[in-house]
N, C-alpha and C positions, 0 to 999 in steps of 0.2 A: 504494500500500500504506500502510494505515495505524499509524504506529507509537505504542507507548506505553511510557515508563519510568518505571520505579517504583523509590524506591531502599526498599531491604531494609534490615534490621542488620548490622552488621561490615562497611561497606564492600561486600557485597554489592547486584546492580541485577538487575530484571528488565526482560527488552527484551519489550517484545509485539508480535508484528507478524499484521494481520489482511491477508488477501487476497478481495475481495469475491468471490464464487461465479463472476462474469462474467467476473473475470479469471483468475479458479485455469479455470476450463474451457478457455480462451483459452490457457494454458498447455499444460493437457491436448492440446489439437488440436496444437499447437508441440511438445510432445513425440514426439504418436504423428508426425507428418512425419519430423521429424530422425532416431527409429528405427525407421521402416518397415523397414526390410531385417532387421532380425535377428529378423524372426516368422517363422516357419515353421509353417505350418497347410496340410495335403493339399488338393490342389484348386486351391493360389491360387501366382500365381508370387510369387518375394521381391520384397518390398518392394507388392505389391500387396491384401495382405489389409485388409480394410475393418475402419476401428477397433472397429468394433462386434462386429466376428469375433475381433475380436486379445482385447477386454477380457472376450468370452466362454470362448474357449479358456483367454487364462493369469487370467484372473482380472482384476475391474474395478481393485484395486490397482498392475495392472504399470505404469501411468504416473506411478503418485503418484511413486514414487523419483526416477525424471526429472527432475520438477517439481521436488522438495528438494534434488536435485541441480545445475540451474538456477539457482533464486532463492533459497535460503534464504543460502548465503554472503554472495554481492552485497548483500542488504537486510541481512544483518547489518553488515559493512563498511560500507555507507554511512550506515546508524544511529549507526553507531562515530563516524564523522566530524562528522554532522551534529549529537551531539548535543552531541561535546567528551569523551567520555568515554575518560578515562586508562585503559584495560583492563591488571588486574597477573595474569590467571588465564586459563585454556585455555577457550571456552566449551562450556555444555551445554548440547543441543537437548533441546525436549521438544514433540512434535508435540501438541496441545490437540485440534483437530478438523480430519478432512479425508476431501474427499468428494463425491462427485459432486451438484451442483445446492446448495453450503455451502460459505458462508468458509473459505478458509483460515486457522488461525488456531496459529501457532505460539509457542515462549516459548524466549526464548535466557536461560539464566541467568551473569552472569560478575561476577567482583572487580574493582574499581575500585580506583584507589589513593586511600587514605586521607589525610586532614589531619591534618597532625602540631599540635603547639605544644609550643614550648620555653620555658620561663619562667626568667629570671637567668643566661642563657648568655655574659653578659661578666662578669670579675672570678671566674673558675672558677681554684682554688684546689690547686695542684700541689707537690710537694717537690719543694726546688731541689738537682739534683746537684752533687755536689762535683767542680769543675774544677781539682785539686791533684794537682801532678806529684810526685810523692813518688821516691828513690833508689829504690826496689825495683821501681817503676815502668821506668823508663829501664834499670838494669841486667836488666828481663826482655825489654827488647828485646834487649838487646845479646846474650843468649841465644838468641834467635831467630835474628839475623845470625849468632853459631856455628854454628847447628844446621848452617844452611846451607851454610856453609863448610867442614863437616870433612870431614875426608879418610876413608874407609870403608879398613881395613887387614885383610890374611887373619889369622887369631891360629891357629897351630899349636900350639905350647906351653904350653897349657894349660885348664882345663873352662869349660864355658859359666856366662856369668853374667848377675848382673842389667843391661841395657842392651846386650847388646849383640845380633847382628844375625843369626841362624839359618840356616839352610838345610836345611831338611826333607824327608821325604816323610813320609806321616801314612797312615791310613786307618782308619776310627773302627766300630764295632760297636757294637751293642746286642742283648744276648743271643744273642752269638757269629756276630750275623748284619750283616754293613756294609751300613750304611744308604748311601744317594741323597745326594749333595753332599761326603758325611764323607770324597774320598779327595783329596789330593791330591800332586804331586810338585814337587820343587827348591822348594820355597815359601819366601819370605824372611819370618822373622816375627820382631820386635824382642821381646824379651824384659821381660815390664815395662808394657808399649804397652797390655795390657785387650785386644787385636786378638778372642783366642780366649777359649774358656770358662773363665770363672773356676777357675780350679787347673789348669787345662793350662800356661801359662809356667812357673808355681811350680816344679813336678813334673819341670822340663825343667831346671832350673838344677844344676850338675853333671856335666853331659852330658858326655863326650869327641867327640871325630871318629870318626863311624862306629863309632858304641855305637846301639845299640837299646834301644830302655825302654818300656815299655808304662803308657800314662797314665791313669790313670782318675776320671774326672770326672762332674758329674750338671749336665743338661740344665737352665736356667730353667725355672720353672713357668710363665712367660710367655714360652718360648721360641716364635719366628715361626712354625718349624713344629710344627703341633698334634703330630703322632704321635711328636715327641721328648721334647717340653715335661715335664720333670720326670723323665726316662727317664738310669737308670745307665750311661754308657759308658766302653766301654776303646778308645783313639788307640794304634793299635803306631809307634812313631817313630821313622826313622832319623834319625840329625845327619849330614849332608854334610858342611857347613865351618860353621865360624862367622868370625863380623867384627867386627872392634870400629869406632867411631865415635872419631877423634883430634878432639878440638876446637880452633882454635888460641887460644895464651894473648892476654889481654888488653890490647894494652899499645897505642904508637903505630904499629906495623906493622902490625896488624889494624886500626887507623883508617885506615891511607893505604891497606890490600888494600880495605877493602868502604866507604870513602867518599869524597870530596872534600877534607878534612884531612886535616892532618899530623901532629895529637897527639890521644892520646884526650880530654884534655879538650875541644876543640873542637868533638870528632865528639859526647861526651855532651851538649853543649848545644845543638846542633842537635837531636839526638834530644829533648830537654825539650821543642824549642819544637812538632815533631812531635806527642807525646804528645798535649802542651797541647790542641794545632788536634782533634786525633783524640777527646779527653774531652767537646771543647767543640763538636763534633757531636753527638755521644752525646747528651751533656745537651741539647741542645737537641731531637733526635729522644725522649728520654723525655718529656720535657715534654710535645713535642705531642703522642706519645701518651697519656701520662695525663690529658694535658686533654681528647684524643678519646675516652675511654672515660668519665669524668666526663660530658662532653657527652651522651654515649648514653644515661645513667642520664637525664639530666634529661628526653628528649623525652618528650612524653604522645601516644602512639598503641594506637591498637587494630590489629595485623596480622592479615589474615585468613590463614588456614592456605595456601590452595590460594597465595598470596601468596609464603609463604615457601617452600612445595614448589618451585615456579618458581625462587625463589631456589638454593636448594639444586640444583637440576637444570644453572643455568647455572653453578654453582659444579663441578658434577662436569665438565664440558663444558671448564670453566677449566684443571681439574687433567689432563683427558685431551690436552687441548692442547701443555702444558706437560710431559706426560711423551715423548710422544711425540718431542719433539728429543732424547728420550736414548733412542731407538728400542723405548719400552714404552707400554703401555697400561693403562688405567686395571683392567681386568679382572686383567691382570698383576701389576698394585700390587697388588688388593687379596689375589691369591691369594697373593705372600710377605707381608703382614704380618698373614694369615690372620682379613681379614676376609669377610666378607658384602658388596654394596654394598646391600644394605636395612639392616643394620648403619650402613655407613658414612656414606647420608645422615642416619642417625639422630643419628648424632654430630658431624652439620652443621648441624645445626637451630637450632642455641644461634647459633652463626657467622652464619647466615644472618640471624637474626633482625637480629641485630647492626651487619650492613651495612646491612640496609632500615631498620631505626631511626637510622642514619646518614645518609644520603641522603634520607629522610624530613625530618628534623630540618636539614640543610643547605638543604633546600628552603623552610623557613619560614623563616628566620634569612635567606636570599637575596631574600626577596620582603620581609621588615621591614627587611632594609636598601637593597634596591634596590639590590641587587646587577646591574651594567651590564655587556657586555662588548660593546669593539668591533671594527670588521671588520676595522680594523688590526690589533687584537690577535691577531684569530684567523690572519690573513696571517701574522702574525710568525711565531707559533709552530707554524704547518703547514710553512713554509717550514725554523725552526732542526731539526723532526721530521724532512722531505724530509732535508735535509741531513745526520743523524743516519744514518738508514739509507740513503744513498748512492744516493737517488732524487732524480736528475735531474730526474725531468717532476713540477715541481710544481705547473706550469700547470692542469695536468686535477684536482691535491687542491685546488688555490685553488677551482674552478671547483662542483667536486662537494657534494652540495648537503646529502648527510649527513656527510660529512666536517666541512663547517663545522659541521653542528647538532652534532657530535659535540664537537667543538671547544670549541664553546662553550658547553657543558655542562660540561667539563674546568674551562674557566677559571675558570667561575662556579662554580662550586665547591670550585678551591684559596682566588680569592680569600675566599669564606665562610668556610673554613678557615681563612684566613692571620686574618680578623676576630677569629675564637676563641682564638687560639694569641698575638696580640698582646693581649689582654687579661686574661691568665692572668696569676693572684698567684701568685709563687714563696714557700714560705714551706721 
């Protein structure tokens, strides 16, 4: 079979592949063999009707499909290989000419990936954060380690207020009719927290024990669900109990209950040096990413669309993966936060672009710097991964063969990163 490519605009190739007449026939005879049996024509037992009875009854076409079915993958595939070509898009067949005693002659149209270039991608220019432990800093920890530690108390004597810890049953209406989700019982809701709709806590502040109040509140205009979104409701609410949150005070006995010291000062300076360590990830994690979004502005590419669709598709693939260990799906997402998923790849496309502008641009920047990675390396870190996830046989990922390409793809690509991220101006 004779092939021909043609590269197009935008990363676009056309494959051409002819089949001389003597061999598309030669197919044809290999077709009608392989499905003799499923003619049925009166007269003739299965599997016995003579091709020339077959292509009269159903028609001289019934073999073409066979044929395409046959060879047009495999000669696509091995076009693929033969020629080097990086395929980023789904191919499209398009049959040219076909037909008895004539070439076969078909055209597979598909995306290639594109050549990036990056120009001045060392000395990329970032603000440097501020790694300054400041007292307001350290004493909001130490608020946190309260939160944690108090003691939740029943409060009898006297009305609810701001902070402290509810005990409800609720059930919400919209023009005197309760809606789907709005009911619910013994609910604990902190007072204050934003949990519920804006002026539902408010509204509750004053409560006694086993008073009823009826709330009425109006729905976000960007509320999740459409049919409420902007819609007047009235909450009938009992108070069951309320609780208050005791914090304990701040002195050297709260350092020795929740640390390894024995005076607050000590335990506050440990905390500083925490902070510290904690800002000075931070700042380092901002960095590289402002110098990765920096970086992405600078690559010069042309992406083809069906490129970034693909993009976007393995992106939804990513999210439905990922939700599914909290036992949902992507369908599910999208019906509570009341999208569309033609909506929702649409507001992936910006993202999308973004990664293949990425990956694109790491790819030029790894070939100008010669970017190496070795088999050691990829042992290493298959093996520290094996041992991460409590996979014993790391013999058979040493061994497996896209595991390593997979690898070392990985590598080759922090270290290109790590290139860009060390030559960043902090200003």
């Amino acid at each position: 079979m004779n092939v021909k490519v043609e590269k197009k605009e935008n990363s676009k190739v056309e494959i051409e592949f002819t089949m001389s007449k003597e061999q598309f026939n030669e197919e044809l005879e290999k077709a009608y063999r392989q499905n003799a049996k499923k003619f049925k024509v009166p007269g003739f037992r299965a599997g016995m009707v003579p091709r020339a009875v077959v292509e009269q009854t159903y028609g001289e076409g019934v073999l073409y499909e066979f044929v395409i079915e046959n060879t047009v993958d495999d000669a696509y595939r091995n076009a693929v290989i033969e020629k080097e070509l990086e395929v980023v898009s789904r191919p499209e067949l398009d049959i040219k000419q076909i037909g008895k005693d004539k070439d076969f002659i078909f055209v597979v149209n598909v995306c290639v990936k594109p050549e990036a270039k990056v120009k001045d991608y060392k000395g990329i220019e970032v603000k440097k954060a501020s790694v300054r432990v400041t007292k307001k800093d350290v004493d909001a920890e130490i608020e946190k380690v309260r939160e944690k530690n108090a003691r939740i108390v029943t409060v009898e004597d006297r009305a609810l207020k701001n902070g402290d810890i509810s005990v409800i049953d609720f059930e919400g209406f919209v023009d005197g009719v309760a809606f789907e989700g709005g009911k619910g019982e013994n609910f604990e809701l902190t007072i204050g927290s934003g949990q519920f709709i804006p002026g539902f806590e408010d509204q509750m502040v004053g409560m006694k024990k086993d008073e009823e109040r009826d709330v009425n509140v109006k729905f976000p205009e960007e509320y999740h669900a459409k049919e409420l979104a902007g819609k007047d409701a009235t909450f009938k609410v009992v108070l069951h109990e309320i609780k208050e949150k005791i914090l304990p005070e701040i002195d050297d006995e709260f350092a020795k209950d929740v640390s390894e010291f024995d005076t607050l000062e000590d335990y506050k300076k440990d905390l500083n040096k925490k902070v510290k360590a904690e800002k000075e990830a931070q700042a380092k994690a901002q960095k590289e990413q402002e110098a990765i979004d920096k970086f992405i502005e600078k690559v010069e590419v042309t992406i083809p669309e069906e490129m970034i669709d693909a993009e976007v598709d393995k992106m939804v693939d990513e999210m439905n993966a990922n939700l599914s260990y909290q036992g949902l799906n992507i369908d599910q997402y999208l019906q509570y936060i009341g999208i569309s998923l033609e909506d929702y790849k649409k507001e992936m496309r910006d993202q999308a672009q973004k990664r293949i502008k990425l990956n694109l641009g790491l790819e030029f920047i790894s070939k100008e710097e010669k970017v190496e990675v070795s088999d050691e390396e990829i042992d290493t870190k298959i093996k520290e991964l094996a041992a991460q996830y409590g996979n014993k046989d790391d013999d058979s990922l040493l061994k497996n063969e896209n595991a390593r390409n997979y690898m070392k793809e990985q590598l080759a690509q922090e270290k290109t990163l790590k290139i860009i991220t060390d030559n960043v101006v902090e200003k």
